[in-house]
C-alpha positions as CSV (number, residue, x, y, z in Angstrom):
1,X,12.4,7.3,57.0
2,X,13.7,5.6,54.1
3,X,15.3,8.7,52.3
4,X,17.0,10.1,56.1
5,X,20.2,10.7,55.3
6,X,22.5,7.9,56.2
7,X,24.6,8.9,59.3
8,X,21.6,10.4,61.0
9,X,21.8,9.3,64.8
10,X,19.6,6.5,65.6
11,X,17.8,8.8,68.4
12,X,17.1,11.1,65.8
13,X,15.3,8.0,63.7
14,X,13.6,6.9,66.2
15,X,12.3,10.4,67.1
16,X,11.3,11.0,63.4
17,X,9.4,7.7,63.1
18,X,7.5,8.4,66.3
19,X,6.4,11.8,65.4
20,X,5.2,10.5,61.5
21,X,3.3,7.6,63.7
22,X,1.5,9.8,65.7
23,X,0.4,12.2,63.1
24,X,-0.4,9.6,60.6
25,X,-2.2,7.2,63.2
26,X,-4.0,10.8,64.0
27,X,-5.0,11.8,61.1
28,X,-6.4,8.1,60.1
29,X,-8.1,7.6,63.7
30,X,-5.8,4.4,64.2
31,X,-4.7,3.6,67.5
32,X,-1.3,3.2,67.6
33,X,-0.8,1.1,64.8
34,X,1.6,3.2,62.3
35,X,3.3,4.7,65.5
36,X,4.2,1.1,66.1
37,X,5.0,0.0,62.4
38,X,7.0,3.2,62.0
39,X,8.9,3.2,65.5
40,X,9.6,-0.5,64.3
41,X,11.3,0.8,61.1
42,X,13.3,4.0,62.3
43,X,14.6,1.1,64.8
44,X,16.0,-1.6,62.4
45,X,16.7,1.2,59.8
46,X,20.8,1.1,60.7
47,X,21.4,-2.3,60.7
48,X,19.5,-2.8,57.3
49,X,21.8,-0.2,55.9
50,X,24.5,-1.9,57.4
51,X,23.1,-5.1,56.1
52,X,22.5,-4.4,52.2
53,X,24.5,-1.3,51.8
54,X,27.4,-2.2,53.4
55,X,30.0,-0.3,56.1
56,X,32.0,1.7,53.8
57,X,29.0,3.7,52.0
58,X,27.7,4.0,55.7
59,X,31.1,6.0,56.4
60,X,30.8,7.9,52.9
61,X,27.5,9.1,54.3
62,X,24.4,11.4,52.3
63,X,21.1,10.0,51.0
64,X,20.3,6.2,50.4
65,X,19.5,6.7,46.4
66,X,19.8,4.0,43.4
67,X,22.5,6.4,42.4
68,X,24.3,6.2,45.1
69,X,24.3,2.2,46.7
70,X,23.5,0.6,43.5
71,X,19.9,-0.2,42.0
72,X,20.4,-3.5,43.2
73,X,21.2,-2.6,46.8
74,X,19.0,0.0,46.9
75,X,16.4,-2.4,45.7
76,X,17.4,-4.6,48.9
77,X,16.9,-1.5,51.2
78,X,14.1,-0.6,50.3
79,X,12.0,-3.7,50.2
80,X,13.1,-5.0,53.4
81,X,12.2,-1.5,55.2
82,X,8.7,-1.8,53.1
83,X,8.1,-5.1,53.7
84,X,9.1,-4.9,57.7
85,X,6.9,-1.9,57.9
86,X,3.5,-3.7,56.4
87,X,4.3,-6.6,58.3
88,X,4.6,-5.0,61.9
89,X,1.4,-2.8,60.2
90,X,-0.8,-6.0,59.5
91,X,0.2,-8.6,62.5
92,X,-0.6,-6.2,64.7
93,X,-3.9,-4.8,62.9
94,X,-5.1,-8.3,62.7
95,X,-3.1,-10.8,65.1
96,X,-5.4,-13.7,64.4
97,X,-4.1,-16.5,62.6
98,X,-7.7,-17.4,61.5
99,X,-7.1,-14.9,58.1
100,X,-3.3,-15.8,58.1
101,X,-3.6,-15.6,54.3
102,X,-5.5,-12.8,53.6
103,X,-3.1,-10.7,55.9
104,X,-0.3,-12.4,53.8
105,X,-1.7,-11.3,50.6
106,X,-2.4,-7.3,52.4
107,X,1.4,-7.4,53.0
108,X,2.1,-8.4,50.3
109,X,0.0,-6.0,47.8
110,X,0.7,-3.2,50.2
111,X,4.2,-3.9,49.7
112,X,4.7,-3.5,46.2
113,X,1.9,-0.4,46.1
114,X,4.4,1.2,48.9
115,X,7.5,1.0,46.6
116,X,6.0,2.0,43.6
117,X,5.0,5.1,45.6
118,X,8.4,5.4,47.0
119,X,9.6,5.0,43.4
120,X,7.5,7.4,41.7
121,X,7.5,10.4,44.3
122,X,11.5,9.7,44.3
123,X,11.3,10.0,40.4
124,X,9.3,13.2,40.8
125,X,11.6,14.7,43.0
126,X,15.2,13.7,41.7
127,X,17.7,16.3,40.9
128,X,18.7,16.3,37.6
């Protein structure tokens, strides 16, 4: 979801994120939960572009890469997507505020896990 080229449609998002829920919530026996977190993303995805990348480069369209917004924008993009997927993820895996903290720490080590992942598999599949 975060590598979807830039003008796809938002009903093509949201269709994307709800097929990679369901087959990652299948494959892990979850119920729901990364449909949810995922649905969640493809659905704020556009106005976070809009947000850190900014109209114009929306307009220019192709892939959101450090190359092309910016490291420093990218950087933005990225961890908010990251960071709004682990916390829809973790609220809603564990909605008691009786481990508040621990579920704060989970997002928060998830978080910078997920982006180094991100980071590394983009590295690994960059055109040179």
């Amino acid at each position: 979801l975060v590598m979807l080229p830039m003008q796809t449609r938002p009903i093509t998002t949201l269709a994307l994120g709800l097929l990679l829920g369901i087959c990652v919530d299948f494959l892990s026996g979850n119920a729901g939960l990364h449909t949810i977190a995922s649905l969640s993303t493809a659905f704020f995805r556009p106005y976070i572009l809009t947000l850190t990348a900014g109209r114009d480069e929306m307009k220019d369209g192709g892939m959101p890469t450090p190359e092309k917004l910016g490291i420093g924008k990218y950087m933005r993009y990225l961890t908010i997507l990251v960071v709004l997927h682990c916390l829809v993820f973790f609220f809603f895996e564990s909605p008691s505020a009786q481990y508040f903290y621990l579920t704060f720490i989970r997002i928060i080590l998830s978080s910078l896990v997920s982006m180094f992942l991100i980071a590394v598999s983009y590295l690994a599949f960059k055109r040179y």
